[in-house]
N, C-alpha and C positions, 0 to 999 in steps of 0.2 A: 373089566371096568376101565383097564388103563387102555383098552384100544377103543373103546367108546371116543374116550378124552381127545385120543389121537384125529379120529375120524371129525370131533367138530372143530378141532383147530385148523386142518385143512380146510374144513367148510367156511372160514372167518372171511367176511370181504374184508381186503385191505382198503381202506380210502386214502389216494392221494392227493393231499392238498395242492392245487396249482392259484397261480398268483390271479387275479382278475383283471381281464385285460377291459380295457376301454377302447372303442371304435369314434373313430376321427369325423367332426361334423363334413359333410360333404362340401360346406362352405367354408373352411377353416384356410387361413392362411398366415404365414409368419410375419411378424412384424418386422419393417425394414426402419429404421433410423434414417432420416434424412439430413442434409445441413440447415444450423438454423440460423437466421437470416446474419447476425452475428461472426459465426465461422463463416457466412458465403466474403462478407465485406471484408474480414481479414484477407482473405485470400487475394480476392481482388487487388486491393492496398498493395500488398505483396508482391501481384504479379507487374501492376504501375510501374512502380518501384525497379525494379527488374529491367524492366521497360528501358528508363528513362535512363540507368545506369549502363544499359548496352549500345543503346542510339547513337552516343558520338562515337564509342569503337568503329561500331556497324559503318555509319557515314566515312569516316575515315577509310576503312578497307576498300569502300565501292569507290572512293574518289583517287587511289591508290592504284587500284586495279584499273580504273578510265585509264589513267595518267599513262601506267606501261602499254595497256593494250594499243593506246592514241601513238605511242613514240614507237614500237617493235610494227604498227602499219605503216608507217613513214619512212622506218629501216628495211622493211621488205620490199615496198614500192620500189624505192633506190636500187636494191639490188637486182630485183627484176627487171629494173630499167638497164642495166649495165650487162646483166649479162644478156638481154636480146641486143643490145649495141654491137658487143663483140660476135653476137651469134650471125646476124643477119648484115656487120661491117657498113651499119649504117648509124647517124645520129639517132639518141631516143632522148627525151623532157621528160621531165616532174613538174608540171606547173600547177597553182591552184586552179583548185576548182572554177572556182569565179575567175579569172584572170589576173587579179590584184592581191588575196591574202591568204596566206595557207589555214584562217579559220575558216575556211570555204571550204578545205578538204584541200586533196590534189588527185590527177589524174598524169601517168606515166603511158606515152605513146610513141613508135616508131615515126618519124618523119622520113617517109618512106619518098613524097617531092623534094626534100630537103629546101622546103622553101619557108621555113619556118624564121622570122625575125625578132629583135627585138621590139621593134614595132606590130609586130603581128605575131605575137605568142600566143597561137592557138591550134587546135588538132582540127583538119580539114576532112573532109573527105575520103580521101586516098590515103591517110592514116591506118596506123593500127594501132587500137587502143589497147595498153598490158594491162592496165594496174588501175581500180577507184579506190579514194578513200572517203570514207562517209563527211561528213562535217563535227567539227571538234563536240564534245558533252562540253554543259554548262561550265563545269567544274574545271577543265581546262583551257589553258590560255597560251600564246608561243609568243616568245621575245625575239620580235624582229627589227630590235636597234641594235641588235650587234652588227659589227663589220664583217661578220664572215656569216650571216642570218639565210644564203642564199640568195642575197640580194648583189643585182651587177648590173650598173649605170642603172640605180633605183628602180629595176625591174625584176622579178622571185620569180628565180626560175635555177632547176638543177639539169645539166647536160653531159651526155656520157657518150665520146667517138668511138668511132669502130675498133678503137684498138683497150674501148673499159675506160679511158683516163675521161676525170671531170674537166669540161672547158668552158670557156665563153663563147656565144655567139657568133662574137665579130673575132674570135681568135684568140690565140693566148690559152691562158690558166688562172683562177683565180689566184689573184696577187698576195692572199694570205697563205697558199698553200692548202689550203683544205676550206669546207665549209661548216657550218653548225647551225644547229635549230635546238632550240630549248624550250622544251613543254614543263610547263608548271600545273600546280593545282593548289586548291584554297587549304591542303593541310600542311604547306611548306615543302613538298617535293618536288623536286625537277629532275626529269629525264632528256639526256643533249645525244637529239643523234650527231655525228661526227663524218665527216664523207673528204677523204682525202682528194688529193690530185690523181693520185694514181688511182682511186674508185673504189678503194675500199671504203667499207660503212660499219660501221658501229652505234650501239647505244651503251651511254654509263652516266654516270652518275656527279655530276659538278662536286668537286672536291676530293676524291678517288684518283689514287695515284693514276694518271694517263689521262685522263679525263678533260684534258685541252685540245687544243686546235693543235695540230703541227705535231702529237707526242705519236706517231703511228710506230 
């Protein structure tokens, strides 16, 4: 009897329970939260704000950054003008662009006829041009009521002899010893290049130890 018993407990289906699964509509998709018009307009607000708070920095850096890049082309023209003087043991000019004001730009050329005057300050033909500078950004301005501006018998012009020294035209040296040009801008900065007798050129800064005429 007791293997009867044996033989139908083997015989027992066991059923196991599994959990019931559900199959996904073929159109089903998650729901995404959007902004509602509310959060969109803070944000906005926000970034205005932002805005309006970075603008005169921003302005300031570009008007910053004109100012040196306008003064460090003006000290490279120079030098480029002095060492092809010395190279080539001939006169070379800086004069503006337009003839009359350095907000025209300038341009640095060997006067290779040496016929070049104060009366006829210009690059001719038989020239060789070294050096353009674009014309000034809005944002910058150059102070040429100073005595040493570049200006000789009221004519702006920079000249460098065969031997690198800055001269005059008609002869001589400038009578201050050196010259100067000062570039400003509307956020109160001024960059002064500096170009001695002997033809060295610098830029710095008005009020900076050295930062005059004559301190080389």
């Amino acid at each position: 009897m007791h293997g009867h018993q044996g033989k139908r407990t083997q015989g027992v289906l066991v059923m196991i329970a599994r959990a019931p699964t559900f199959q996904q509509p073929s159109n089903w998709a998650p729901s995404i939260r959007g902004f509602t018009l509310i959060e969109l307009m803070v944000t906005l607000v926000l970034a205005a704000v932002l805005m309006l708070l970075a603008a005169p920095n921003f302005i300031t850096f570009q008007r910053n950054s004109e100012l040196t890049t306008t003064a460090n082309s003006f000290l490279a023209t120079l030098s480029a003008a002095r060492a092809e003087a010395m190279k080539r043991q001939l006169r070379t000019f800086v004069i503006p662009a337009d003839g009359s004001n350095w907000s025209s730009g300038w341009v640095a050329f060997v006067d290779v006829n040496s016929n070049v005057s104060a009366s006829a300050l210009s690059m001719d033909s038989g020239d060789i041009e070294l050096a353009r500078g674009a014309a000034l950004p809005d944002s910058v301005a150059i102070d040429t009521t100073s005595a040493t501006s570049f200006v000789h018998s009221g004519v702006q012009y920079a000249m460098f002899n065969g031997s690198g020294f800055m001269s005059l035209i008609g002869g001589g040296f400038p009578a201050n010893g050196a010259d100067s040009l000062d570039f400003t801008n509307g956020s109160g900065q001024t960059r002064r290049v500096i170009a001695s007798v002997a033809g060295r050129v610098r830029v710095c800064k008005p009020g900076d130890a050295g930062c005059s005429v004559g301190t080389f």
